[in-house]
N, C-alpha and C positions, 0 to 999 in steps of 0.2 A: 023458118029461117033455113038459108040453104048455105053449103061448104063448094067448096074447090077444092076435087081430089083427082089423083089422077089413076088411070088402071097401071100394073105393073108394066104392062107390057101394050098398052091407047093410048088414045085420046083422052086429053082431060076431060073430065068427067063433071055433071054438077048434081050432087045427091042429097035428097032429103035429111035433114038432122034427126027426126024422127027414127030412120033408123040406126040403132046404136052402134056406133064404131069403136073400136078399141084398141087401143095402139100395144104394142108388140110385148111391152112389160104386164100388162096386164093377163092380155092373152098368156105367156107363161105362168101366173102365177094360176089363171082358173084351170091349164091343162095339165103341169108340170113340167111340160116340155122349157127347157130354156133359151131363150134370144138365137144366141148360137145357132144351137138345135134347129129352128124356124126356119132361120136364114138358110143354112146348111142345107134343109128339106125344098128350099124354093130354088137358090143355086144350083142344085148336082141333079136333083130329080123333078124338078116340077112340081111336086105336091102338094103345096101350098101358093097357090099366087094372090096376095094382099092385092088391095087397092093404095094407092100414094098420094100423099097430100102434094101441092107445088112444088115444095121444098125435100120431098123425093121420102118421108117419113112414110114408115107403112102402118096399114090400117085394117083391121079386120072386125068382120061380123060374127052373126051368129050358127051362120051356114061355115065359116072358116074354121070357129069353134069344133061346131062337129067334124067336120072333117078330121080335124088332129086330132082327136078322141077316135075316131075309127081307123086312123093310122095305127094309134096305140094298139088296139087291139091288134092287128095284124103282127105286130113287131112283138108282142106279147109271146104272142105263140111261134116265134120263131120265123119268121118271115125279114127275108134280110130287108132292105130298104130300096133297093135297088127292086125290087119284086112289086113292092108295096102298091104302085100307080095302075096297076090292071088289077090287082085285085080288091080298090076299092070300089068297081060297081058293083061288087057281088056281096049278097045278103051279108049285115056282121056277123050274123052267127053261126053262118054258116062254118063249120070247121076244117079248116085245111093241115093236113097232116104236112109239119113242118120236114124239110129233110137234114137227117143229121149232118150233112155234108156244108150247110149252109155257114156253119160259125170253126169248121173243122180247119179251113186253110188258114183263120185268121188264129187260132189258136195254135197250130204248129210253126204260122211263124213267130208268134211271142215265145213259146217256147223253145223257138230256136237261139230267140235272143238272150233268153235268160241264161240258158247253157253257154253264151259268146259274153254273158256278161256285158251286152251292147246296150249300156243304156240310153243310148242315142235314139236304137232303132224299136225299142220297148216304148221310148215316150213318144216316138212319133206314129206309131199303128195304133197306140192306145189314145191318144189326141185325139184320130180320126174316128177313131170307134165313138167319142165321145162327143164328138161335133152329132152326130149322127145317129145316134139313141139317147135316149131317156136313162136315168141310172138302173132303174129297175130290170130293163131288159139286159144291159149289160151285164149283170149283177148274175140274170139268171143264166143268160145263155154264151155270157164268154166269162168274165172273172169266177165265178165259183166251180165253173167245170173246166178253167185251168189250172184252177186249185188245187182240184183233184186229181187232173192229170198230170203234173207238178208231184203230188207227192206219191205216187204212185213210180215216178218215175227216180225221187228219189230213195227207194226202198235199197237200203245196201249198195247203191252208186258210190263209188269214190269220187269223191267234188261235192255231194249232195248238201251238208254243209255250208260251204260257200258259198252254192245256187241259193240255198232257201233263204240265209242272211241277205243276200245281193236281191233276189226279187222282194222278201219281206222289208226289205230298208225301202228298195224301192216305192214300193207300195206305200207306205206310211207316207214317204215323202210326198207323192201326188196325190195321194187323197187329203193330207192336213194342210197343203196348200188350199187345193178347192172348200175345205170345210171352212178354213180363216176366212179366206174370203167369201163362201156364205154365212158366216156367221156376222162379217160387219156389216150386212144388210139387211140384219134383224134386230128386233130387241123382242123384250120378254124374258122370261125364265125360261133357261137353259134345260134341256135334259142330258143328265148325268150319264155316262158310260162308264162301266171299270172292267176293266180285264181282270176277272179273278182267279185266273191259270194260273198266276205266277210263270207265264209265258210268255218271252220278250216278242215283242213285234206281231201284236197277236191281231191276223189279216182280216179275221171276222172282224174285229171290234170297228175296225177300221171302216168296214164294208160299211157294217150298219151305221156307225156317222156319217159317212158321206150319204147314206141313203134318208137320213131322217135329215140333216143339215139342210138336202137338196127338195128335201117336202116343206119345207118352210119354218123349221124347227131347230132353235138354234142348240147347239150341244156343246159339253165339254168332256173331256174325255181323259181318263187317266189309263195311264197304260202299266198298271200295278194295282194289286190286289189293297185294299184300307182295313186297319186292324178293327176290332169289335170298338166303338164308339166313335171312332173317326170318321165312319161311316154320316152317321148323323150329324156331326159336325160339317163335312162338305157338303150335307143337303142345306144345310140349316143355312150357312155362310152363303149359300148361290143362292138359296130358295128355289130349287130345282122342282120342277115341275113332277118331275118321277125320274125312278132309277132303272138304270139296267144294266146286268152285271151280264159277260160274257166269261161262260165258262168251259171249255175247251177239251179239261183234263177231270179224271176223277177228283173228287173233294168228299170232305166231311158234312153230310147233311146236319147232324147236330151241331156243330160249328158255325155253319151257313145259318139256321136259326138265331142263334143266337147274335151273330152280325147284325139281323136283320128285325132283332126284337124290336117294338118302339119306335120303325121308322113308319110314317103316316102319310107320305106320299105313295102312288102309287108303284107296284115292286114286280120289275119282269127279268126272270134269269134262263138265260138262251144258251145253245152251247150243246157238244158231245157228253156232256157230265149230266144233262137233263135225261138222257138217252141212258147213262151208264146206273144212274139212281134213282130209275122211273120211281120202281115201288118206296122205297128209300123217301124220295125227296117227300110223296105226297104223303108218306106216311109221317114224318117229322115237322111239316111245313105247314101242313094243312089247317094249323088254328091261324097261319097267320093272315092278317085280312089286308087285301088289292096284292095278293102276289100270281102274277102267272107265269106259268113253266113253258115255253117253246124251246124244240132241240133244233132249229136252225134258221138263221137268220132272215130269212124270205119272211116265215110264220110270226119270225119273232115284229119283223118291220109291220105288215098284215094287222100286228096286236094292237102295235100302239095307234093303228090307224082307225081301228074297230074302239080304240077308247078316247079315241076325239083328243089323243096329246100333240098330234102335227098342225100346227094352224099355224100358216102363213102370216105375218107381222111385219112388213117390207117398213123401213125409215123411211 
């Protein structure tokens, strides 16, 4: 049996069904990359061009497949997008040393904005950052090393304050929008998040939900620490998949134990406090069974991916 399809940019085309085409939700869910994303990569730079049914819907194989899988790769390491189209005829593995200068002007202008308090111009560079990579890449080469330079910047500043409340609000706000709305376009059990800083507005927590939400895993997320038994109560009432606590600040390992006695889902605690109570944690922790220890959120997202708790579940 044969289709009518057109190229993005020909003549209508008439192509065997035999080989498998895949329309553009699909494609996102096997690469990660999302609709957006795709488009955005065919629009601004060429790097993708589907083929189109009559009716102008695009379509893609399994050579498109790859292709956006060796995009990723490039953009992984640092490779802005704008780069990406000459360097995919050269070997994937080949390693090209990224230049730090590549993510530096987009990061001085967010941080200009955050110090202007413009959140106009924060949501509209971060929009575009977001049309145009994957979370993961954003995650590593602009949001957490503006983090850093953010608080580095706030060290004894007068305003500092203000700035961290105003981009930390911020932040919440645009990532729990994107989470709500990936999360109505899944079902399953949730996985659980808790900030156990007892730190308001806590940016990690936030990172790694949008990061697990946007892998196909729906979350919920409390942004406050839960007392010893209450703990197990919100797995119990969600049926959560597994938990993971972001911790930020020193704590109490014997404490932490004992929160965490008796819970039989799987248990990952990420965070500056993993860093601060290496010996501490594995020494107090270690009878208890499925907990792992990551000190930052990259590693900790990495964990859950290595224990098969991200799987896609579209309505």
């Amino acid at each position: 049996m044969r289709s009518e399809i057109t190229a993005a940019s020909g003549p209508r085309l008439l192509c065997d069904q035999a080989e498998q085409w895949l329309p553009i939700r699909e494609v996102a869910r096997q690469t990660g990359v999302n609709p957006v994303t795709l488009r955005a990569w065919e629009r601004r730079y060429g790097l993708i061009v589907p083929q189109r049914t009559a009716k102008g819907h695009r379509l893609y194989n399994h050579e498109h497949v790859q292709r956006i899988l060796n995009i990723l790769i490039w953009l992984n390491r640092g490779v802005s997008a704008s780069q990406v189209k000459a360097l995919l005829q050269s070997p994937p593995l080949v390693f090209v040393q990224s230049q730090a200068s590549d993510w530096l002007p987009l990061r001085q202008k967010l941080m200009h904005s955050v110090g202007e308090l413009d959140e106009g111009r924060l949501d509209e560079s971060v929009n575009q950052a977001m049309a145009l990579y994957p979370p993961t890449t954003l995650c590593e080469h602009l949001l957490i090393p503006l983090m850093a330079d953010l608080e580095l910047r706030w060290q004894g500043q007068f305003g500092m304050q203000m700035e961290r409340v105003f981009f930390h609000s911020w932040l919440r706000s645009k990532l729990g929008a994107r989470i709500y709305y990936n999360n109505r376009q899944l079902t399953g059990a949730p996985l659980l998040l808790i900030n156990h800083s007892d730190l308001p507005l806590d940016p990690q927590l936030w990172l790694i939900a949008w990061l697990v939400s946007s892998s196909g895993c729906p979350v919920e997320v409390f942004d406050w620490p839960l007392p010893v038994g209450e703990l197990a109560l919100a797995i119990d009432r969600l049926a959560a998949r597994a938990v993971l606590l972001s911790a930020s600040k020193a704590l109490d390992p014997i404490q932490l134990g004992r929160l965490l006695k008796g819970i039989d889902c799987p248990k990952l605690l990420c965070g500056s406090a993993v860093i601060i109570h290496k010996a501490e944690l594995r020494k107090h922790l270690a009878a208890i069974a499925g907990l792992h220890l990551r000190e930052d959120l990259l590693s900790a997202y990495q964990c859950l991916q290595q224990l098969k708790l991200l799987q896609t579940q579209l309505i």
